[in-house]
C-alpha positions in Angstrom: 11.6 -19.1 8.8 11.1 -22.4 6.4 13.4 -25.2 6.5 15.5 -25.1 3.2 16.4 -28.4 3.8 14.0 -29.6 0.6 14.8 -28.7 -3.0 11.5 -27.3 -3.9 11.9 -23.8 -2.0 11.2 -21.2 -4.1 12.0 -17.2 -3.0 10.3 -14.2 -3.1 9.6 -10.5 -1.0 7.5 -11.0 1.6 4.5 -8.2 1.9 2.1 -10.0 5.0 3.5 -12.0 7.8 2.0 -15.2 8.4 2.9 -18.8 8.0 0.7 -21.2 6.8 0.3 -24.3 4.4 -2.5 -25.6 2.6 -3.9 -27.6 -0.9 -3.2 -24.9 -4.0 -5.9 -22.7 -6.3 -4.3 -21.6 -8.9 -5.9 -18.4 -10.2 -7.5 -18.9 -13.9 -5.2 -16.6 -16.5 -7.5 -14.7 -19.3 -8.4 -16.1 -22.1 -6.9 -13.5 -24.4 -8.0 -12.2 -28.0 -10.4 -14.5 -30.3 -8.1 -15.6 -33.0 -10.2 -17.0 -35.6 -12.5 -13.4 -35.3 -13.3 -11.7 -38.4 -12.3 -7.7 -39.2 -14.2 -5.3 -38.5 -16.6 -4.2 -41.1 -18.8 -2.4 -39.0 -17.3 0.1 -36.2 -19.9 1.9 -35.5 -21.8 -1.1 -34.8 -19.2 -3.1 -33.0 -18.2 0.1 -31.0 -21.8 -0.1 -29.5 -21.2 -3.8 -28.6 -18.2 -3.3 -27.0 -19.8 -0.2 -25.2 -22.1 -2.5 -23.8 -19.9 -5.1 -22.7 -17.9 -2.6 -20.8 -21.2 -1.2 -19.1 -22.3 -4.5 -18.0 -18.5 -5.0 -16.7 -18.7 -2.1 -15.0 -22.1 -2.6 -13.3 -20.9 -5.8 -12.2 -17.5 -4.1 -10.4 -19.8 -1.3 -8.7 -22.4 -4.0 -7.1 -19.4 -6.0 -6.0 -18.3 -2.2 -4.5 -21.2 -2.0 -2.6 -20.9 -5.1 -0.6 -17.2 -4.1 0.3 -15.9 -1.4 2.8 -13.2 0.6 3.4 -10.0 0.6 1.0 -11.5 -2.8 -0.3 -14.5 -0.8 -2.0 -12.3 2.3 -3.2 -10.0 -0.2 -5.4 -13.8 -1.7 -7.2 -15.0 2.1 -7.5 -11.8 2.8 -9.2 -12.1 -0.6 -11.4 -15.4 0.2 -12.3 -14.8 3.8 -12.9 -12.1 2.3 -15.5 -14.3 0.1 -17.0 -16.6 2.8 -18.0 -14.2 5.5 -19.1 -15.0 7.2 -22.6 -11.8 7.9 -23.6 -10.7 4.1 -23.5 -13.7 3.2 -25.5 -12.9 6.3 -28.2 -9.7 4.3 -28.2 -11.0 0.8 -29.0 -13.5 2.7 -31.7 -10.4 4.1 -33.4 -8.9 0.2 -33.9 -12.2 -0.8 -34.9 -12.1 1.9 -37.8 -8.6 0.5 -38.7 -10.2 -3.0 -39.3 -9.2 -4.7 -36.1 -11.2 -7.9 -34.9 -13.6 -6.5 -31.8 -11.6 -8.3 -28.8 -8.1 -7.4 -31.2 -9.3 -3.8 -30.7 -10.0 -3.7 -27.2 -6.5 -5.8 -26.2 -4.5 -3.4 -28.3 -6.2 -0.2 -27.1 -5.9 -1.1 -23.6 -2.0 -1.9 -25.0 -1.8 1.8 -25.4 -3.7 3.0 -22.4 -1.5 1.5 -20.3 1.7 2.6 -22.1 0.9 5.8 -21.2 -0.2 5.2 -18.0 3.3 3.8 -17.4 5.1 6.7 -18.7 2.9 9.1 -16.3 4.4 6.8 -13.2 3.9 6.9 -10.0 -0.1 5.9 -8.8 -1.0 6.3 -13.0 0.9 3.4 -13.4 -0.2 1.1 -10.6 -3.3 1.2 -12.4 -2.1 -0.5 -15.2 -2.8 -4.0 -13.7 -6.5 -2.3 -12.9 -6.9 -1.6 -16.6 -5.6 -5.2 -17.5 -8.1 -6.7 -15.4 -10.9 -4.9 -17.2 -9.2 -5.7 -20.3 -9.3 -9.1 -19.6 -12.7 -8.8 -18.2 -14.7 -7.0 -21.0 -12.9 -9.8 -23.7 -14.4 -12.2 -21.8 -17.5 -10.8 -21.5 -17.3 -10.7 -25.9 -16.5 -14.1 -25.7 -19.1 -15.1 -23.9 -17.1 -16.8 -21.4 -17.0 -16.5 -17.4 -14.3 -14.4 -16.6 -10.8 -15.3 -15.4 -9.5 -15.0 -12.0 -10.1 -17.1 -8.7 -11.7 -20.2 -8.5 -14.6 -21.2 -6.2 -12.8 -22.3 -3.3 -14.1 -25.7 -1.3 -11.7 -25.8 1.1 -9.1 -23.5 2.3 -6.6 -23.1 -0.1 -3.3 -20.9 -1.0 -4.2 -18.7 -4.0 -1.1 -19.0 -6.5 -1.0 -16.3 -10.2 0.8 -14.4 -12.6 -0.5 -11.4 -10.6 -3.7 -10.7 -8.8 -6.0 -7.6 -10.1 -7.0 -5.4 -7.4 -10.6 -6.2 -8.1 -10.0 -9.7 -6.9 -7.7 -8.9 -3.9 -10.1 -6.3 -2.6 -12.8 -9.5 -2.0 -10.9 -12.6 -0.7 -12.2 -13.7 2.4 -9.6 -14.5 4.7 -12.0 -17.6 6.5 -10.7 -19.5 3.2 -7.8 -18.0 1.6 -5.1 -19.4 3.4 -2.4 -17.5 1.7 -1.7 -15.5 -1.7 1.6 -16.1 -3.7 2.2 -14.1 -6.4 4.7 -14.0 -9.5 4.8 -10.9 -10.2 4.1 -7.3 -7.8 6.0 -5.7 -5.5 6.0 -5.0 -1.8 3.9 -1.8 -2.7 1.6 -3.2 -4.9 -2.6 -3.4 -4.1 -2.2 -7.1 -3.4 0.6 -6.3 -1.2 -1.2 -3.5 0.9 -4.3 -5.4 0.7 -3.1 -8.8 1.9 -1.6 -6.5 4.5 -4.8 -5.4 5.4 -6.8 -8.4 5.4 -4.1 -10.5 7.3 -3.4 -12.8 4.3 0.0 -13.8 5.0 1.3 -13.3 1.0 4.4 -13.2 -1.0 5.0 -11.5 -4.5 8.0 -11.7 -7.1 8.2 -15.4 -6.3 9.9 -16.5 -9.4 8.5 -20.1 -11.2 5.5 -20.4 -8.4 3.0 -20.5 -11.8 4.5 -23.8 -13.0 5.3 -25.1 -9.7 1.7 -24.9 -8.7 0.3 -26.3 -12.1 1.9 -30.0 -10.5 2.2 -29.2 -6.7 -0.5 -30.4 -4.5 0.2 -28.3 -1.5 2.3 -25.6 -0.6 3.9 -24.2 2.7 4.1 -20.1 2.6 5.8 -17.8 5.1 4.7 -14.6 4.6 7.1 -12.6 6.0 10.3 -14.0 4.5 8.6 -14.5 1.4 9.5 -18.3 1.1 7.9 -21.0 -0.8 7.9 -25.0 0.2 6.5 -26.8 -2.8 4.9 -29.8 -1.4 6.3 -30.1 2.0 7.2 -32.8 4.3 5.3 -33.8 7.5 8.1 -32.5 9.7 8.1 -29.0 7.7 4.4 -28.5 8.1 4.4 -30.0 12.0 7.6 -27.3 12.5 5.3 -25.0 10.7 2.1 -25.6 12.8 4.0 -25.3 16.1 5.4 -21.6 14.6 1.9 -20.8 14.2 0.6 -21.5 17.0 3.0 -19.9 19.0 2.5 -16.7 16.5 -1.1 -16.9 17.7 -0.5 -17.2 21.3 1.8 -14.3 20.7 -1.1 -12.1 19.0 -3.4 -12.9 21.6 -1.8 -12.0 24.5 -0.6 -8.8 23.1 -3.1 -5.6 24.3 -3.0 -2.0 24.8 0.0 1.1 24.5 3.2 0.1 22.3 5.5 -0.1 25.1 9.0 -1.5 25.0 10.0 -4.2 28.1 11.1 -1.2 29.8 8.7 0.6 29.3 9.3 3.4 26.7 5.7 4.4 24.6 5.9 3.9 21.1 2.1 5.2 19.6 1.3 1.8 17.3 -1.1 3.8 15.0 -3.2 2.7 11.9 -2.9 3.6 8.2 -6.3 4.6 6.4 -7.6 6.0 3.4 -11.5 6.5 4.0 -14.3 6.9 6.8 -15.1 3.2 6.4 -11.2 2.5 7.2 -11.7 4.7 10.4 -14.4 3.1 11.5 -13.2 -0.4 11.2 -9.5 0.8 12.4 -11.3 2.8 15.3 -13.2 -0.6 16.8 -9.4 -2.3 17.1 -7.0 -2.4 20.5 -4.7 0.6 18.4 -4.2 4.3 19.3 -5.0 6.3 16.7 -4.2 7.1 13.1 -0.8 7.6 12.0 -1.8 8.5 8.2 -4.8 9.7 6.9 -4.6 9.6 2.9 -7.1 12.1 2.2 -6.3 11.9 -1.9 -8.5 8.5 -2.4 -11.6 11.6 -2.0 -9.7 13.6 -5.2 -9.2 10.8 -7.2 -10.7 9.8 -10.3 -13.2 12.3 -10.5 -14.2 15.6 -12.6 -13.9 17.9 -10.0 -13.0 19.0 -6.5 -14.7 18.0 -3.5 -16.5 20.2 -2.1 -15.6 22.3 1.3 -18.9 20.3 2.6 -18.0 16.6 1.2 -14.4 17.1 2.8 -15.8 18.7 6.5 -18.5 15.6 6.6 -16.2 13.0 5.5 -13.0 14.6 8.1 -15.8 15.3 11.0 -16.5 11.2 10.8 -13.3 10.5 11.2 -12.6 12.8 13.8 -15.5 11.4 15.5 -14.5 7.3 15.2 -11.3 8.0 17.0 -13.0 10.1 19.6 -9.8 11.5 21.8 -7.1 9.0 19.9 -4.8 11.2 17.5 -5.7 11.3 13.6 -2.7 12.5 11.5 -4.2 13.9 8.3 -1.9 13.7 4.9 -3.0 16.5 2.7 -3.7 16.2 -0.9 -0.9 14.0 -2.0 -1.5 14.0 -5.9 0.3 15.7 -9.3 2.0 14.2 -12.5 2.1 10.9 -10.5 -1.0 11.4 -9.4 -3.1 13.5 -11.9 -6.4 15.3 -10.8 -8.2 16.2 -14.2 -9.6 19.2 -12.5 -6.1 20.4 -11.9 -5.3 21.0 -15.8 -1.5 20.4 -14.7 0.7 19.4 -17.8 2.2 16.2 -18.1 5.9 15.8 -17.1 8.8 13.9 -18.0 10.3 12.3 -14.6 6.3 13.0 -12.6 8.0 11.5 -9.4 10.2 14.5 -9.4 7.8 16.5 -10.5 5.1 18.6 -9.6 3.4 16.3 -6.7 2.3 16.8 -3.0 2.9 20.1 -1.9 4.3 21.6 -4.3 0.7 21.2 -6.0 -0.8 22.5 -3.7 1.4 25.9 -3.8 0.3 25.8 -7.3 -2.9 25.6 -7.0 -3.8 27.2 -3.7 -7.7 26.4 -3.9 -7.4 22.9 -3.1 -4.8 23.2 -0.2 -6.9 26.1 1.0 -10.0 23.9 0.7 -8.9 21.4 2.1 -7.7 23.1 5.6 -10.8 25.0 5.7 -12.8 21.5 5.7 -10.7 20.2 8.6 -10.9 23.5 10.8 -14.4 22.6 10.3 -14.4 19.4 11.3 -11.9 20.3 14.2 -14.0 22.9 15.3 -17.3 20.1 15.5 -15.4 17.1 17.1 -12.1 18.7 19.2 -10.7 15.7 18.0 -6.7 15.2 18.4 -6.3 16.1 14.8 -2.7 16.6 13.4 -2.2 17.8 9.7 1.0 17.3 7.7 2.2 18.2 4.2 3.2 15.4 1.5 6.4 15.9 -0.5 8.1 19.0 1.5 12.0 19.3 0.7 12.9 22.6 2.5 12.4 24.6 5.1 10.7 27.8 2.8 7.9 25.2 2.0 7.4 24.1 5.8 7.2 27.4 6.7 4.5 28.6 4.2 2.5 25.4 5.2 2.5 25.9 8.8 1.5 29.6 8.6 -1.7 28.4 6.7 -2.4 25.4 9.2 -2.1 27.5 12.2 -4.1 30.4 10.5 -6.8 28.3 10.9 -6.7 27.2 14.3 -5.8 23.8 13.5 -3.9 22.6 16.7 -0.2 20.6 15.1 1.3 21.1 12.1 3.8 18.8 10.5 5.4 17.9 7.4 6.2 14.2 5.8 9.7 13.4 5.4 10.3 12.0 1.8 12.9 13.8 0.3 16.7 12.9 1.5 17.4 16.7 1.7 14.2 17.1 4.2 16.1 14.8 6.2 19.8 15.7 5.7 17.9 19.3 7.4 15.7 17.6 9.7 16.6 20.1 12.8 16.1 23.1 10.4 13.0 22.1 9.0 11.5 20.7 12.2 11.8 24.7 14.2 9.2 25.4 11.7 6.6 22.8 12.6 5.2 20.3 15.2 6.4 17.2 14.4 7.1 14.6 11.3 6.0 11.3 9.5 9.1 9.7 7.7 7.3 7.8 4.7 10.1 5.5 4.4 8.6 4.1 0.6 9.4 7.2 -1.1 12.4 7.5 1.2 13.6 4.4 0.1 13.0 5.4 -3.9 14.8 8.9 -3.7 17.6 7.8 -1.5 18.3 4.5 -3.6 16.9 6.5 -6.8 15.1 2.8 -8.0 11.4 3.3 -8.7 9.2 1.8 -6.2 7.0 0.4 -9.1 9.8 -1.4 -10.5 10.0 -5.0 -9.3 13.1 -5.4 -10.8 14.4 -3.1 -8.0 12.5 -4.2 -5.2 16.5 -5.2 -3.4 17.2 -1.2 -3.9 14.0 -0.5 -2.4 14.2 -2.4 0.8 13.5 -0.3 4.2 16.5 -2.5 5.6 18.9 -0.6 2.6 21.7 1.0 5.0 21.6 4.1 3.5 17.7 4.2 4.0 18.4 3.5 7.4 21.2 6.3 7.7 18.7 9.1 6.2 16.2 7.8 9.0 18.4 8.1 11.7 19.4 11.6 10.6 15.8 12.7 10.7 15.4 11.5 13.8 18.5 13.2 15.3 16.7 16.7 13.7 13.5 15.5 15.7 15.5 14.9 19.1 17.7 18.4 18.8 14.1 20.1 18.5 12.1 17.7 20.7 9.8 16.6 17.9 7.8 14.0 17.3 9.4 11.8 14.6 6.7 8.9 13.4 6.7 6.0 10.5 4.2 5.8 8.1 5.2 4.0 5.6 4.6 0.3 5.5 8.4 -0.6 7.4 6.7 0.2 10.6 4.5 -2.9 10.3 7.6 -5.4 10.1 7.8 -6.7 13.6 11.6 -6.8 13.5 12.3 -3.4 11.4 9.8 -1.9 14.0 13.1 -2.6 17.0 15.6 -0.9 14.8 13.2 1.9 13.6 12.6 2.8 17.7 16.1 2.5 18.3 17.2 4.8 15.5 14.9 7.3 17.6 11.4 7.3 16.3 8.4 7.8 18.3 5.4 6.2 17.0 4.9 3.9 14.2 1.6 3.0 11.8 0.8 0.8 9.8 -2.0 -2.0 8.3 -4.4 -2.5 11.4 -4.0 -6.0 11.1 0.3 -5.3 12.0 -0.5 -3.3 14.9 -0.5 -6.5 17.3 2.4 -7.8 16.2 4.5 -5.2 16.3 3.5 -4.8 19.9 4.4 -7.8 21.0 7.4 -7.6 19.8 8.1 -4.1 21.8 7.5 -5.8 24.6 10.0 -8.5 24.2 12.8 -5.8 24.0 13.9 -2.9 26.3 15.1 0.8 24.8 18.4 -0.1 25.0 18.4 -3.5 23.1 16.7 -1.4 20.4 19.0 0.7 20.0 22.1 -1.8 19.9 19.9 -3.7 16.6 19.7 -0.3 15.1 23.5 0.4 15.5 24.0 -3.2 14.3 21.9 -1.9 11.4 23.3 1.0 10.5 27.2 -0.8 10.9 26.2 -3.3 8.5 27.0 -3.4 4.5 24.0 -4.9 2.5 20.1 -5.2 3.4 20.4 -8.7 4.1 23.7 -8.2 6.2 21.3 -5.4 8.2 18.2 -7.4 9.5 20.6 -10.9 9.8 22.3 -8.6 12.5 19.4 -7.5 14.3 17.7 -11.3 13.8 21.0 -12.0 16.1 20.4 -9.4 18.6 17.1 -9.6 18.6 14.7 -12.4 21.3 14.5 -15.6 19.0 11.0 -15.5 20.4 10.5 -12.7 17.3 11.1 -14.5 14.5 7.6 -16.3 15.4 5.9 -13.0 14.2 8.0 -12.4 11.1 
C-alpha cells in the first residue's frame, strides 16, 4: 500500500492491481452544445445532417472494432451499433421540429435516451456512459472539431477523467498507459472490467483526481487499494519501484495448477464473453473457463441467433480449450437486459424481474436453442463442457433446468448462485444438479439490496461485506453436504487476498480476468488450507468490510500485499 505520510493522497475503489507512477494525461472533456447556434428552421434538413454525422461516427467506431479483439471489439460493436440507432435519431428529429439548435437537439435527446435507459437498470443502464460518448462524439463531429477523449500519448503516462467511455478503454495500449484513474465508475463498470483485462492497474470513484491532475505533474497509483499520491516524493516512488519489482518477480515465477502451499487444487479459471476471448484466454498458463457469458451473441440485435451461429461459435470455444473445462452461462438477459426479439414488457424494479432463467422458462425457444447448439458443439469437440443457469432461486427451477441439460446429453449441469435464498438452500438445490458458480456481484447487490450500478453504494457492495461473506459460506456448506463443486465467478475471485478467504470459506475453483489468474496463484501458494481457512473465520468474525480484509491482511504472508 502507499505511504500516507504526504497530504496529497487522494482515495478511491480499486478495480486492477498494480502499482505504478508516472507524468499525468488528463483525458480531454467534450466540448458540449454550440451556444451561439441558431434554431432550427429546417428539421428535415438538419435531421439529414445530423444523420450523417452519426453515420460517419459510427463508421469510424466499427473500423476501430475491426482492429480490436475479444471483449475489446464487442464494447466498439455495441458503440457503433448506438451511434447508428434510428430510434435516437427519430428522437433528435422530434427536438429539431420543436425549434432546438442541431447540437441542442442531439444533447437533449440523448438526455432522454439515457433517462430511460437508467430506469430499465441493470446492463440498459451501463450503456448510458456508451450513449454519452456518442453524444459527445456526433456534437463534435457538428462542430467540426476532433473529438474529446485521450490524448496522443509521448511517453508513458497515467490516464486521469471524469469517466472513461468504453470506446476508449476498449483501445488503450497497456505498452504506454501506465495507469487509469477515474472520478467517477464503479468496481463493475467497462473501465473497471476492462482495465482488469488489459492489466492496467486503475482506480475509479477517486474523488477530486480531475482538479488535482489539472496542476499535478506526476502521480503514484496503486491499483488495488485504489490510492492516489499526487506528486510524490523520491522515497514514495523508490518504495514504490521496489513493490513493483518484487510484484513482478512474484508474477513470474508463478506457473501451472492453483495449488495452496500444501497442496490443495484450487481450478484458477478465466472469465470470457466471446470466441476471440477463448482464444486469447486459451494461449495463457490458466485451466479453463470458469464463465462463459454467452448473452454478448443476443445482444443488441433484431433477432435470435441461429441454432448454427450458436453450434459454430460454442464448437470454437470448445475447441481453444481442447480438454480444459469451459463452464457455459446460459442466456443471462430480461428487463435488465432486454432482447427486442423477446417482446417482454418493461418492468418496474427489472433486477427483480423477469431476468436469467426465469426468461428462459418464458420463452422456452431460446433456452431450447441454445442447449441444442451446445449438444452440438459437445457432440463435435468432447470438450469438458459444463452448462449452468443465470438467476435460479429454488430448487423447482434447478430441477426443470437440469432435466433439459441432461436430455440432451450434455455431461454437468449446474446452476449460478445469485439469489440469497439459492444459497440459504444450497444443499437442497445442489441434489438437483452437478455443481455451482456463486456470482458474488449480484450476490453482493441482493444480499446488501444496493444496486451495483450505483457508485454511491459501492461500500454496500463490497465482496469483503460480512454478510456477503456469510451467504458464501452457506453455499459452500450446501456444496460440501452434497459433494459439489462450489466455484467464484464473479470478479472477487481475482483479488489476490479475497481469493485465501474465498478457499477457506470452502470453494473449489475460482475465475476471473486472465490477466488475475497469476496473481492469485501465487498467492495460493504462499498459504496452506488451513491458514485459509483461519483468514476466512477472521472474515466472517469481523464487523465492517474494512474490519474483514484488515483481519486477513494480519493473518495473511506480508509477502501478499506485493500483489494487491
Amino acid at each position: 500500500m502507499l505511504s500516507e505520510t504526504v497530504q496529497h493522497i487522494l482515495h478511491g475503489i480499486g478495480v486492477s492491481a498494480g502499482a505504478v507512477h508516472g507524468p499525468v494525461a488528463l483525458v480531454a472533456t467534450a466540448i458540449g452544445v454550440d451556444t451561439h447556434e441558431t434554431p432550427s428552421h429546417d428539421a428535415e434538413g438538419d435531421s439529414a445532417i445530423v444523420h450523417d454525422a452519426m453515420q460517419h461516427v459510427a463508421q469510424q467506431l466499427k473500423e476501430r472494432a475491426e482492429h480490436s479483439t475479444g471483449n475489446s471489439r464487442d464494447v466498439l460493436t455495441a458503440t457503433a451499433q448506438l451511434a447508428a440507432d434510428r430510434g435516437l435519431l427519430k428522437t433528435i428529429s422530434k427536438h429539431l421540429q420543436n425549434g432546438e439548435g442541431i447540437t441542442a437537439s442531439v444533447h437533449n435527446a440523448v438526455g432522454e435516451y439515457a433517462s430511460k435507459l437508467q430506469k430499465i437498470g441493470g446492463y440498459m443502464a451501463e450503456r448510458v456512459t456508451d450513449l454519452y460518448d456518442v453524444r459527445d462524439r456526433v456534437i463534435c463531429e457538428l462542430r467540426g472539431v476532433p473529438a474529446p477523449g485521450i490524448p496522443e500519448l509521448s511517453e508513458p503516462s497515467i490516464l486521469v477523467a471524469k469517466d472513461l467511455a468504453p470506446a476508449e478503454t476498449a483501445t488503450l495500449d497497456p505498452s504506454i498507459v501506465l495507469g487509469i484513474v477515474t472520478e467517477e465508475g464503479g468496481p463493475t463498470s467497462h473501465t473497471a472490467i476492462l482495465a482488469a483485462q488489459l492489466g492496467i492497474p486503475a482506480a475509479v470513484k477517486v474523488s477530486g483526481i480531475v482538479e488535482e491532475a489539472k496542476i499535478a505533474n506526476e502521480l503514484a497509483l496503486d491499483g488495488g487499494a485504489g490510492t492516489v499520491l499526487i506528486d510524490p516524493s523520491e522515497e514514495e516512488i523508490d518504495e514504490l519501484s521496489t513493490r513493483s519489482a518484487r510484484r513482478a518477480t512474484l508474477l513470474a515465477n508463478s506457473h501451472g495448477r492453483g495449488l495452496s502451499k500444501d497442496g490443495k487444487h484450487i481450478a484458477l479459471l478465466a472469465n470470457i464473453g466471446s470466441a476471440a476471448d477463448a482464444t486469447k484466454a486459451a494461449a495463457l498458463d490458466l485451466e479453463g473457463s470458469g464463465l462463459f457469458r454467452t448473452e454478448f451473441m443476443f445482444l443488441d440485435r433484431q433477432d435470435a441467433p441461429s441454432v448454427e451461429e450458436q453450434t459454430d461459435t460454442y464448437t470454437r470455444v470448445l475447441e481453444a480449450f481442447g480438454d480444459r473445462r469451459v463452464v457455459v452461462r446460459t442466456l443471462d438477459a430480461g428487463a435488465d437486459k432486454p432482447l427486442a426479439f423477446t417482446q417482454m414488457p418493461s418492468e418496474e424494479n427489472p433486477a427483480l424481474g423477469i431476468r436469467g432463467l426465469r426468461l428462459g422458462m418464458r420463452k422456452q425457444e431460446l433456452i431450447d436453442t441454445q442447449l441444442e447448439a451446445l449438444s452440438r458443439a459437445y457432440q463435435a469437440t468432447h470438450g469438458d463442457v459444463w452448462v449452468m443457469a443465470p438467476m435460479v432461486a429454488d430448487v423447482d427451477e434447478a430441477h426443470w433446468f437440469a432435466q433439459k441439460v441432461r436430455a440432451l446429453g450434455l455431461p454437468k449441469v449446474g446452476v449460478m448462485i445469485e439469489v440469497p435464498g439459492t444459497a440459504l438452500r444450497a444443499s437442497r438445490v445442489l441434489r438437483e444438479v452437478d455443481f455451482a458458480s456463486i456470482g458474488t456481484n449480484d450476490l453482493a447487490q441482493y444480499t446488501m439490496a444496493a444496486d451495483r450500478l450505483n457508485g454511491d453504494l459501492a461500500s454496500l457492495l463490497s465482496p469483503w461485506q460480512p454478510a456477503v461473506l456469510e451467504m458464501i459460506s452457506l453455499a459452500c456448506k450446501g456444496g460440501a453436504e452434497t459433494q459439489s463443486h462450489m466455484g467464484v465467478c464473479g470478479e472477487a475471485g481475482g483479488d489476490p487476498l479475497l481469493a485465501l478467504v474465498l478457499v477457506g470459506l470452502g470453494v473449489t475453483s475460482l475465475s476471473m480476468a486472465p490477466k488475475k489468474v497469476a496473481a492469485v496463484r501465487a498467492s495460493l501458494a504462499m498459504h496452506n488450507f488451513a491458514s485459509c481457512q483461519r483468514m476466512a473465520q477472521a472474515a466472517l468474525d469481523a464487523s465492517t468490510a474494512v474490519q474483514a480484509r484488515e483481519a486477513v491482511i494480519a493473518i495473511a504472508d506480508p509477502a501478499v500485499k506485493d500483489l494487491l
